[in-house]
C-alpha positions as CSV (number, residue, x, y, z in Angstrom):
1,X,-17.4,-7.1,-21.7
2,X,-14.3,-7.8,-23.5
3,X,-13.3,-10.7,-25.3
4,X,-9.7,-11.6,-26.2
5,X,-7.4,-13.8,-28.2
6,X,-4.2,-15.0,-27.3
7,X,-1.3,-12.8,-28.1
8,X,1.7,-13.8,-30.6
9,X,4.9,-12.8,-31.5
10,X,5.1,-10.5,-34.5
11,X,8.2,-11.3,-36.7
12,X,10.7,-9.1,-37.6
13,X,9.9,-6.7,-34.2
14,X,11.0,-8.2,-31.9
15,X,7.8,-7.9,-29.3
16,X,4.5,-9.6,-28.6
17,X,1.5,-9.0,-30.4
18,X,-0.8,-7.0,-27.9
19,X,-4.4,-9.0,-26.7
20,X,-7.0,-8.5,-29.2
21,X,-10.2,-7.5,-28.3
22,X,-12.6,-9.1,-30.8
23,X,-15.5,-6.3,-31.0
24,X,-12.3,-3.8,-31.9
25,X,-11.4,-5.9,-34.6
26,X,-14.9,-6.7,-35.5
27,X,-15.9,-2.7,-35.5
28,X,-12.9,-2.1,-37.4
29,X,-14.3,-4.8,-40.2
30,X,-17.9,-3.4,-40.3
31,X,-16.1,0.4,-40.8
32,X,-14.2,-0.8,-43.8
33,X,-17.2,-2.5,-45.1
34,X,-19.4,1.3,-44.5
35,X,-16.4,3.3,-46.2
36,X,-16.6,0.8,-49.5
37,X,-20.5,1.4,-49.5
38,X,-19.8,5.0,-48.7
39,X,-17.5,5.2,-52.0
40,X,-20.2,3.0,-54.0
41,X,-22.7,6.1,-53.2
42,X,-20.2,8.6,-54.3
43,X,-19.1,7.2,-57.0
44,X,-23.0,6.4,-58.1
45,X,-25.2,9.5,-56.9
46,X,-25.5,12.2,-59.3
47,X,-28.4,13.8,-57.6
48,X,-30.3,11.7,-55.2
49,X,-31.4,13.7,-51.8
50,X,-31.2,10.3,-49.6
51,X,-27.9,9.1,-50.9
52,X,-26.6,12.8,-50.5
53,X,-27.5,12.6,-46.6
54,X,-26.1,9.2,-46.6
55,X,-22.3,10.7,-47.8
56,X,-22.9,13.5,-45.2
57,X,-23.8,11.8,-41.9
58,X,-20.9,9.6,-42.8
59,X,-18.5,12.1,-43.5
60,X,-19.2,13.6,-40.0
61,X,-19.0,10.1,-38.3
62,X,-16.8,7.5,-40.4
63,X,-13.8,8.9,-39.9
64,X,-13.9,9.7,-36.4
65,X,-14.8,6.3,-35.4
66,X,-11.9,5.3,-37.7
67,X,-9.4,7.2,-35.8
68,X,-11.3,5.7,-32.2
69,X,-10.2,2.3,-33.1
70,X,-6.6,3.3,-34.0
71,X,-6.3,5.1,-30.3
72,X,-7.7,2.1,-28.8
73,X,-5.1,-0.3,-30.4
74,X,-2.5,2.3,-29.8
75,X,-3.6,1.8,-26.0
76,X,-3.5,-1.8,-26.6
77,X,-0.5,-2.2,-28.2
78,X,2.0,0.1,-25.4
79,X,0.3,-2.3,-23.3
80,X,2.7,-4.9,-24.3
81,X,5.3,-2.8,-25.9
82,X,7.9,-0.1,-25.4
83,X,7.3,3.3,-27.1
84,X,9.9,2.6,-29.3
85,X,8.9,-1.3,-30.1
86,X,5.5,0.8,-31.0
87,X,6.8,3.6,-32.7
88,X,8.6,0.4,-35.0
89,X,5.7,-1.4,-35.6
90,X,3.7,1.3,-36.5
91,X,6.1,2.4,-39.0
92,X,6.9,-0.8,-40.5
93,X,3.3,-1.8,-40.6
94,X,1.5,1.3,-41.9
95,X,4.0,4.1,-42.1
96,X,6.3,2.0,-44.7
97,X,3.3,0.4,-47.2
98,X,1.7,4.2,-47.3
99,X,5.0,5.9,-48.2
100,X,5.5,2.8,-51.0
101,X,2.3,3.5,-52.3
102,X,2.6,7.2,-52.5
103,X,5.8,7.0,-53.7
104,X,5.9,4.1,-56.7
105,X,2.7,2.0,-56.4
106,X,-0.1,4.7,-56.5
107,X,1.9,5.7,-60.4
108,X,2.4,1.7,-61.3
109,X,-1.2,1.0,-60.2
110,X,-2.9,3.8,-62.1
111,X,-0.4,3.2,-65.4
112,X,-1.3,-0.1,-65.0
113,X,-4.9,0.2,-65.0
114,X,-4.9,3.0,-67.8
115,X,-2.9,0.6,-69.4
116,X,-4.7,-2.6,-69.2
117,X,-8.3,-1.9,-68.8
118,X,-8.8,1.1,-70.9
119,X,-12.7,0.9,-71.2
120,X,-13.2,1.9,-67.4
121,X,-9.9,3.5,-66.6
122,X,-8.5,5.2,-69.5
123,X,-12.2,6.9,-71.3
124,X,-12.0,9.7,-68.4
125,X,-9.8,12.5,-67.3
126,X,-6.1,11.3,-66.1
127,X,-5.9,13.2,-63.1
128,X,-9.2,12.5,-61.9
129,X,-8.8,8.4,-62.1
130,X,-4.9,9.4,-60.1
131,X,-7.0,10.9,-57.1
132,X,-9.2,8.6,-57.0
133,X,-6.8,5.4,-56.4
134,X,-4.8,7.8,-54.4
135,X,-5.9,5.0,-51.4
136,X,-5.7,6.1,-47.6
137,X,-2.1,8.1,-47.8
138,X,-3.2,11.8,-46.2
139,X,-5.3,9.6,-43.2
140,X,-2.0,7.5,-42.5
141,X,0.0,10.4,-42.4
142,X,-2.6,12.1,-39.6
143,X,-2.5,8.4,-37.6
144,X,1.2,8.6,-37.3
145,X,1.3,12.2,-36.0
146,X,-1.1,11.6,-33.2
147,X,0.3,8.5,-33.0
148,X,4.0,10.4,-32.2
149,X,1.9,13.4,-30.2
150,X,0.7,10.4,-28.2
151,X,4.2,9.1,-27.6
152,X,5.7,12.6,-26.9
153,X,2.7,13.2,-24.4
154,X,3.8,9.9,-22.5
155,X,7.5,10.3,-22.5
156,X,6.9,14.4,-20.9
157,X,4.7,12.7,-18.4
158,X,7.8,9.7,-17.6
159,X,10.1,12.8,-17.5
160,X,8.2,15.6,-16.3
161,X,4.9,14.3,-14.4
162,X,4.9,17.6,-12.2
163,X,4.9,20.2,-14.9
164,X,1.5,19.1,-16.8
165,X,-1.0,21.8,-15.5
166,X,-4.1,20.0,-13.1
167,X,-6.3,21.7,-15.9
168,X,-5.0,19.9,-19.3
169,X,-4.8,16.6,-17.0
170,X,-8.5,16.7,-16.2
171,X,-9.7,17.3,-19.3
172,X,-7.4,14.7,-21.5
173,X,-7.8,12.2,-18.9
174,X,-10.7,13.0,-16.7
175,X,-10.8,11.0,-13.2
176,X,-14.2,11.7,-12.4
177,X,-17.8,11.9,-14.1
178,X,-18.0,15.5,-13.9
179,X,-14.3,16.1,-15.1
180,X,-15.4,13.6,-18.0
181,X,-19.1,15.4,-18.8
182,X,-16.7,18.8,-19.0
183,X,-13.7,17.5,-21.1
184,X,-17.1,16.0,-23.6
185,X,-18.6,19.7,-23.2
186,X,-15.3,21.2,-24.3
187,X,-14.8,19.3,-27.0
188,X,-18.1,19.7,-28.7
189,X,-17.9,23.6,-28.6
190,X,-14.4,23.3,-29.9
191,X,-15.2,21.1,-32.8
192,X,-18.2,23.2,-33.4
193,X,-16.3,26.7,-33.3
194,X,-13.2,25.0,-35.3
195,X,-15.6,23.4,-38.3
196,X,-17.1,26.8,-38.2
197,X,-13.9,28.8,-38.7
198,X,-13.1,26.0,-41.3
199,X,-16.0,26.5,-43.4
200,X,-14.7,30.4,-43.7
201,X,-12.1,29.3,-45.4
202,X,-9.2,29.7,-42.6
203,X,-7.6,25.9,-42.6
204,X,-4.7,25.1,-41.3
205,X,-1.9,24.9,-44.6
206,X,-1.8,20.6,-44.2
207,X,-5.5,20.9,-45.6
208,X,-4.5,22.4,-48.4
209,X,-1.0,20.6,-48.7
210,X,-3.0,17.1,-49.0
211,X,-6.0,18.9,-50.7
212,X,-5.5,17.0,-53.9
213,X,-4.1,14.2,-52.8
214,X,-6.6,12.4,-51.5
215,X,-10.0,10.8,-52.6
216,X,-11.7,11.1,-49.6
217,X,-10.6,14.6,-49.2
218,X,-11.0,15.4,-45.6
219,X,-14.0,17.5,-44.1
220,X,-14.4,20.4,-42.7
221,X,-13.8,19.2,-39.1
222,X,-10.2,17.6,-40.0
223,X,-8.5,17.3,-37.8
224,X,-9.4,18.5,-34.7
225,X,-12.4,15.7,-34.6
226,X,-9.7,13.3,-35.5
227,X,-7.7,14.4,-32.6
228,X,-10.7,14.2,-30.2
229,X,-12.0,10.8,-31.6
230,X,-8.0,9.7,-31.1
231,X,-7.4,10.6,-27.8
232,X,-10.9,9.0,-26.6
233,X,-9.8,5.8,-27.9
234,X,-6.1,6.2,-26.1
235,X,-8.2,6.3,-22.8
236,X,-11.3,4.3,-24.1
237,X,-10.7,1.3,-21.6
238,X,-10.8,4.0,-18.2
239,X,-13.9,5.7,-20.1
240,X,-15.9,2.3,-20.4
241,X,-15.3,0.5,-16.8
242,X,-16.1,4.2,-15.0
243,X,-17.9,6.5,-17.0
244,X,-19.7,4.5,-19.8
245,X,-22.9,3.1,-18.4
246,X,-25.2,2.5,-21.1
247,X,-26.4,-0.9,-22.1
248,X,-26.3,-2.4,-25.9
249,X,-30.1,-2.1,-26.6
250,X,-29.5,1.8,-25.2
251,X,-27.4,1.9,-27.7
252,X,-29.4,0.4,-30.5
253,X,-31.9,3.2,-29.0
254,X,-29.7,6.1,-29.4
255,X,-28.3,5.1,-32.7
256,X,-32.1,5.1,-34.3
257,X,-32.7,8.4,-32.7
258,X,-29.5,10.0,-33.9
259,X,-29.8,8.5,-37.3
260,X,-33.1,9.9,-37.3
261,X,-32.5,13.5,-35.9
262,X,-29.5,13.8,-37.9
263,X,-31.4,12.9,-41.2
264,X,-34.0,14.8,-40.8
265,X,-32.8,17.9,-39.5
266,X,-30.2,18.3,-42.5
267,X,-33.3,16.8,-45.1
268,X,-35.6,20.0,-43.6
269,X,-31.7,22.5,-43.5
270,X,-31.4,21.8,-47.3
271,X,-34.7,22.5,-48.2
272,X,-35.0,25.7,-46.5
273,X,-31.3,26.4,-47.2
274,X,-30.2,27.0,-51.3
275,X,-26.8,27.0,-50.3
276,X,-26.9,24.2,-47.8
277,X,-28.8,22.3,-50.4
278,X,-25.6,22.7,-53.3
279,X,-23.6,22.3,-51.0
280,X,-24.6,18.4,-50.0
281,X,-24.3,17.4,-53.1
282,X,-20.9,18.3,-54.2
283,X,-18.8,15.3,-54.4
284,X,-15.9,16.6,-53.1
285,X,-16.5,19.5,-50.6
286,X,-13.0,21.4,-50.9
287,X,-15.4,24.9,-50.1
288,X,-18.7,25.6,-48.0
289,X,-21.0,27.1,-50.6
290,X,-21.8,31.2,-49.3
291,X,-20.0,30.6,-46.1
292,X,-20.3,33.4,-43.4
293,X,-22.0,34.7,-40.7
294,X,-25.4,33.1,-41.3
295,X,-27.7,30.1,-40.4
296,X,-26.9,27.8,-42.6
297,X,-23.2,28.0,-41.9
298,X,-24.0,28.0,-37.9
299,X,-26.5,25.2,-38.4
300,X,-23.7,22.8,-40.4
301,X,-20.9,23.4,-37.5
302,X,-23.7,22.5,-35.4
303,X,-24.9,19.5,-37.2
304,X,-21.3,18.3,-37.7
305,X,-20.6,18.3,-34.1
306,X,-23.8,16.5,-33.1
307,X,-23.6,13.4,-35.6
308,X,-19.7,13.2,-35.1
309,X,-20.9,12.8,-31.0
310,X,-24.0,11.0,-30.7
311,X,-23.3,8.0,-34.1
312,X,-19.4,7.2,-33.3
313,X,-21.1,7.0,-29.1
314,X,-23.9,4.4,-30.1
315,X,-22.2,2.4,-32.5
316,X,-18.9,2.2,-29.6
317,X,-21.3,1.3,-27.6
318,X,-22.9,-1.4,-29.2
319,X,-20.2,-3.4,-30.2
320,X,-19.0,-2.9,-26.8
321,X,-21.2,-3.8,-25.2
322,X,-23.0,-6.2,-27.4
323,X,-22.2,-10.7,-27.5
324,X,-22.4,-11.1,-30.5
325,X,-19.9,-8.0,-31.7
326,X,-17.6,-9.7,-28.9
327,X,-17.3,-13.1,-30.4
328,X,-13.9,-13.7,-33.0
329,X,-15.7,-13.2,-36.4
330,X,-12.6,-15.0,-37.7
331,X,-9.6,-14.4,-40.2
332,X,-11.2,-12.0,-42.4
333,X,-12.2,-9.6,-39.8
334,X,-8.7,-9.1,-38.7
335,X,-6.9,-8.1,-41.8
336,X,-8.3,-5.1,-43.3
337,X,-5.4,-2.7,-44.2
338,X,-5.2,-3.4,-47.6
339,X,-9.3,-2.9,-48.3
340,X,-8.6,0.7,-48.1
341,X,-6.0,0.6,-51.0
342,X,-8.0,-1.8,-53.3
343,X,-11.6,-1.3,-52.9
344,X,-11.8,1.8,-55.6
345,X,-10.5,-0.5,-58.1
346,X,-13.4,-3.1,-58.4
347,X,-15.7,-0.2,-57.2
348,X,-14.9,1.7,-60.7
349,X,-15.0,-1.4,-62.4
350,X,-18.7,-2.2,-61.1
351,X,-19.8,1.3,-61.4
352,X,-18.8,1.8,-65.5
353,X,-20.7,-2.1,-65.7
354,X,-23.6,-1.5,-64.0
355,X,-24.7,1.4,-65.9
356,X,-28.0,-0.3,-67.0
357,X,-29.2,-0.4,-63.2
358,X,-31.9,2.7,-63.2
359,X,-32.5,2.3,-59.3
360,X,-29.2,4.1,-57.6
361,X,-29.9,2.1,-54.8
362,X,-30.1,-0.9,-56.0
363,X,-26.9,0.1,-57.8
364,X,-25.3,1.5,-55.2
365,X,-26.1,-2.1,-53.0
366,X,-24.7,-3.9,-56.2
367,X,-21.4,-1.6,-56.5
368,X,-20.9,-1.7,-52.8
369,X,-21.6,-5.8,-52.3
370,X,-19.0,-6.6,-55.5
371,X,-16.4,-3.7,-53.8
372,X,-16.5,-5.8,-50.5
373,X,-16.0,-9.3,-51.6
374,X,-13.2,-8.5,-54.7
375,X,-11.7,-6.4,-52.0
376,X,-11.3,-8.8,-49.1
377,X,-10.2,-11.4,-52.0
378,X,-7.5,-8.5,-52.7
379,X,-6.3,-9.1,-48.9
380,X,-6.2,-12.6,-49.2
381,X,-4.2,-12.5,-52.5
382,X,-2.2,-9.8,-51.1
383,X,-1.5,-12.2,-47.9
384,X,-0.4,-15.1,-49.2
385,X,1.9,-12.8,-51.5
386,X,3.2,-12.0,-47.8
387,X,3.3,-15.4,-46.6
388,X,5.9,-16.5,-49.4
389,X,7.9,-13.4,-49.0
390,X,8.2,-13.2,-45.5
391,X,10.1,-16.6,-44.5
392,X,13.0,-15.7,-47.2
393,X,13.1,-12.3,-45.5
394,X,13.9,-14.0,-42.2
395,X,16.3,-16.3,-43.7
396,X,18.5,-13.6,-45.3
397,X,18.6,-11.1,-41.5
């Protein structure tokens, strides 16, 4: 069941701001709440086996549901738009703030910082504090090429709709339950084969292009699961009325279970692995520690694949299907682009004060509660910074 609001025009554009669906809005919120817990655990395990699966099973499953809801809205929005209205807005409204922020503010920010707050920002290596306020840049920069593959895939179809093969049709956009079981059975053995292959060492160069430039550096299945987790969410609203079946307390039900097989299996991997087991707990995994033709290599392609299917399936399908994830959850729930540029700031603050918390979870639920609420505060500052700006904009074009 969806639930919407009423669209609205979006200044500037020129075009109508697409129906909202409130449990896309609402997913999108609780994701950018689990990344700035995710980055309180990173920034506060030092060797904790339970926090290490933690950063795993969301490194395998985060991001992918990430780029899920930005396919959705990308469906939502050329619902109500032209490509080129789309293409616009997407540039204007994410393309432009990243490119600012790579270019001038991620310097400003970090001199400013260095600067000002010395005692947490300026007792530490330069170039590490630079990557880690480096903000969301690299995963902008893979939304707006899919988000321009997308637009070239519609405009061949306008152009030339005979000259896509039968075969690629049915498995991007499947039109029955077998042709949709096949195109999930594909996809799985080519993430699996592809993290595999990645874990060899043979990326593809943008890997290695962005391999600094990011905090979050991406894993091993970047960005072919991107891709996948995209293009379900372009056809998302086609998958849920004639393929999606299961209920909400289903998907409670498979959540638990692939929480618990996902946990488990890697927490019984590591100990019978020495290499899996370094490998968890590097904090950024730029290599796969002894990577070859073995188990433990086989068993993390395999692993990858099956939490990156079964978590992003049951959480969709829970706030899908799910009243309460359907209601509007108000303001705050709607506006969280600028969460993922902040939250690392009061995050490092809170980590260098809360060094006399022994418990690192208690700490890391203390570093990840303060990184939520100065973070959304952040968005509201950075809004009504917006909200003075903007009318003199209009006035002067």
């Amino acid at each position: 069941m969806a639930s919407h609001t009423n669209g609205e025009a979006l200044p500037l554009l020129g075009l109508t701001r697409p129906q909202r669906i409130h449990y896309v809005d609402n997913l999108r919120a609780s994701l950018t709440v689990l990344l700035i817990f995710h980055h309180a655990a990173v920034e506060c395990t030092l060797s904790n086996l339970p926090m290490h699966i933690f950063i795993n099973i969301n490194k395998a499953a985060l991001w992918g549901l990430f780029f899920f809801v930005s396919g959705y809205s990308s469906t939502l929005a050329l619902g109500s738009s032209t490509d080129l209205q789309f293409l616009v807005s997407r540039m204007v409204k994410i393309g432009l703030p990243a490119w600012v922020y790579a270019v001038i503010g991620h310097r400003l920010l970090f001199i400013v910082l260095t600067v000002l707050w010395s005692d947490v920002f300026g007792n530490t290596v330069p170039g590490w504090v630079y990557s880690l306020l480096s903000g969301p840049v690299v995963y902008v920069f893979y939304l707006l090429l899919m988000d321009c593959a997308h637009l070239g895939a519609r405009w061949w179809k306008r152009e030339w709709p005979d000259s896509i093969p039968s075969v690629l049709t049915s498995v991007f956009r499947p039109s029955s339950q077998q042709q949709f079981y096949t195109s999930i059975e594909l996809a799985a053995i080519a993430l699996a084969l592809y993290i595999f292959v990645s874990c060899l060492g043979i990326q593809i160069p943008l890997l290695s292009i962005y391999r600094f430039l990011s905090n979050d550096f991406p894993s091993f299945d970047a960005p072919v699961a991107y891709a996948i987790a995209y293009v379900v969410g372009v056809n998302f609203p086609q998958i849920q009325s004639d393929y999606m079946n299961i209920t909400s307390s289903r998907g409670y039900g498979t959540l638990c279970i692939s929480l618990l097989v996902s946990s488990s299996s890697l927490t019984i991997a590591q100990q019978l692995s020495t290499s899996l087991h370094q490998f968890i707990q590097l904090r950024d995994q730029y290599f796969f520690v002894n990577a070859g033709l073995n188990p433990h290599t086989a068993f993390y392609a395999i692993w990858c694949t099956f939490v990156f299917l079964t978590i992003p399936y049951s959480v969709v399908s829970i706030f899908s299907r799910s009243s309460w994830a359907n209601r509007e959850w108000g303001f705050l729930a709607r506006h969280t682009y600028i969460q993922m540029y902040v939250n690392m700031i009061p995050i490092l603050v809170a980590v260098h004060y809360t060094r006399w918390v022994g418990d690192v979870f208690l700490r890391v639920v203390v570093v990840g509660m303060i990184g939520v609420v100065v973070s959304w505060i952040g968005m509201l500052g950075g809004l009504l910074l917006w909200m003075k700006v903007s009318p003199r904009l209009q006035r002067q074009t």
